[in-house]
C-alpha positions as CSV (number, residue, x, y, z in Angstrom):
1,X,-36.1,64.2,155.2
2,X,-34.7,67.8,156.3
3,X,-35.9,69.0,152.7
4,X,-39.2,67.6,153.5
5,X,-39.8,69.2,156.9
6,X,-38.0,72.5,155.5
7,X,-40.4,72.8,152.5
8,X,-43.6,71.6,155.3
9,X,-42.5,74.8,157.3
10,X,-42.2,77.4,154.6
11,X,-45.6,76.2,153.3
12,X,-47.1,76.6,156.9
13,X,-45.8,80.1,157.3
14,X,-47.2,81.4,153.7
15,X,-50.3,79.9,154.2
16,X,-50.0,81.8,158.0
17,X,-49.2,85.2,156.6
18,X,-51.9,84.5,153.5
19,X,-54.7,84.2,156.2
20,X,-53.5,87.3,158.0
21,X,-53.6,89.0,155.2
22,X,-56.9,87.8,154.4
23,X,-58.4,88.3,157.8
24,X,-57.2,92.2,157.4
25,X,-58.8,92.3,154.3
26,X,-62.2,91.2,155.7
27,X,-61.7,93.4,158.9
28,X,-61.7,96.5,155.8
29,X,-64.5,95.0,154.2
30,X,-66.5,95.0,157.4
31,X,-65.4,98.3,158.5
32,X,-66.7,99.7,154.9
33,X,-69.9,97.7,155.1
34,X,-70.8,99.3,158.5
35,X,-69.9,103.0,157.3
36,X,-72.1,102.5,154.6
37,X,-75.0,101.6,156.8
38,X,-74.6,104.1,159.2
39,X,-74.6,106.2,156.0
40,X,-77.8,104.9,154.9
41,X,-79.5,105.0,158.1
42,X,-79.0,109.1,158.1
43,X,-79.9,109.3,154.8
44,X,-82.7,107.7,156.0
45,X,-83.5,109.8,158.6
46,X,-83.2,112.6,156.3
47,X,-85.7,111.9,154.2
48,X,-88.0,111.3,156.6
49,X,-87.3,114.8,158.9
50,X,-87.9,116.2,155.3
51,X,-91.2,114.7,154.8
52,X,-91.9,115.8,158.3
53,X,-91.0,119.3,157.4
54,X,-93.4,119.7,154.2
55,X,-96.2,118.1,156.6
56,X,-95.4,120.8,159.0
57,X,-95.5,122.9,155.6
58,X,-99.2,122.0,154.8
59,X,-100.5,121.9,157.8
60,X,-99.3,125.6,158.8
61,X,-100.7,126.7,155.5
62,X,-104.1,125.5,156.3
63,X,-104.1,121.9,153.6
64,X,-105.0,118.6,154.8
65,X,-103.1,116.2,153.3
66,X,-105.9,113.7,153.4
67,X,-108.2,115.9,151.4
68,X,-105.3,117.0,148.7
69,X,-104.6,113.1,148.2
70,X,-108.7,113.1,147.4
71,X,-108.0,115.5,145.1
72,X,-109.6,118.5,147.3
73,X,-107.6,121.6,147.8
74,X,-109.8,123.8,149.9
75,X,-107.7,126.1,152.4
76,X,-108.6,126.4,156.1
77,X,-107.1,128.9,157.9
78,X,-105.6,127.0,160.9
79,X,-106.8,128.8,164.7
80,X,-103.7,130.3,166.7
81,X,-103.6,127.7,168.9
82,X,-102.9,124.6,166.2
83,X,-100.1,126.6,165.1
84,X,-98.8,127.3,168.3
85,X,-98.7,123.6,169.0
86,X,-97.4,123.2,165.1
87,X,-94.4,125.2,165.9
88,X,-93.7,124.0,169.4
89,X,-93.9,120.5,167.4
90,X,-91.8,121.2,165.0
91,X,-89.2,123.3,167.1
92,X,-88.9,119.8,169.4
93,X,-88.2,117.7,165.8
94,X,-85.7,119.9,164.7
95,X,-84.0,119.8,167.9
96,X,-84.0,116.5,167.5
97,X,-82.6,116.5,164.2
98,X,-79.9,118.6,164.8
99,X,-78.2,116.3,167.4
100,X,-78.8,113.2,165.3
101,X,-77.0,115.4,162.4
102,X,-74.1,116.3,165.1
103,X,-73.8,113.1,166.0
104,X,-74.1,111.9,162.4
105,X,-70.9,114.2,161.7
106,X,-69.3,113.3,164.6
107,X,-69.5,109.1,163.7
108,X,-68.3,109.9,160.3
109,X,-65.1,112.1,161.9
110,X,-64.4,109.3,163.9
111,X,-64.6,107.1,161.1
112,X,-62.0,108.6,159.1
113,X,-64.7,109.7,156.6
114,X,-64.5,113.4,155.0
């Protein structure tokens, strides 16, 4: 009966440090699965500040992208004021994306991630 109990108890405490190994396994796993979403989320963002940026691009060169997607490429010179509001536009989105890249960075350091 001792041998019984005895056996009961050892098979109790491997099967205790089995889940705790298995619960730090999935506590990795989830920690991985996060990183790599906050990962794709700025690569995410990326793309779209750079589509932003070759909008800016056309538009400060005088294109409408409307018109090129038509098939028309006629330049029109842009007045002073529509790029003065272009820049100050794009000026505020880069702003923007340079704290969402600093804070990018800093959520990877903290992280652990290189």
């Amino acid at each position: 009966m001792n041998i019984l109990i005895g056996m009961i108890f050892i098979a109790l405490i491997g099967y205790i440090f089995e889940q705790r190994r298995h619960i730090k396994f999935l506590e990795q796993a989830n920690y991985n699965q996060e990183t790599r979403h906050v990962m794709t989320k700025h690569q995410r963002y990326l793309l779209e500040h750079q589509i932003e940026t070759y909008k800016f691009a056309l538009d400060t060169l005088g294109y409408d992208r409307d018109e090129i997607n038509k098939g028309n490429y006629t330049k029109h010179v842009p007045s002073q004021e529509r790029l003065q509001a272009l820049y100050a536009e794009f000026a505020r989105k880069e702003s923007i994306y340079r704290s969402k890249n600093i804070q990018f960075e800093t959520e990877l350091e903290l992280r652990g991630v290189e």
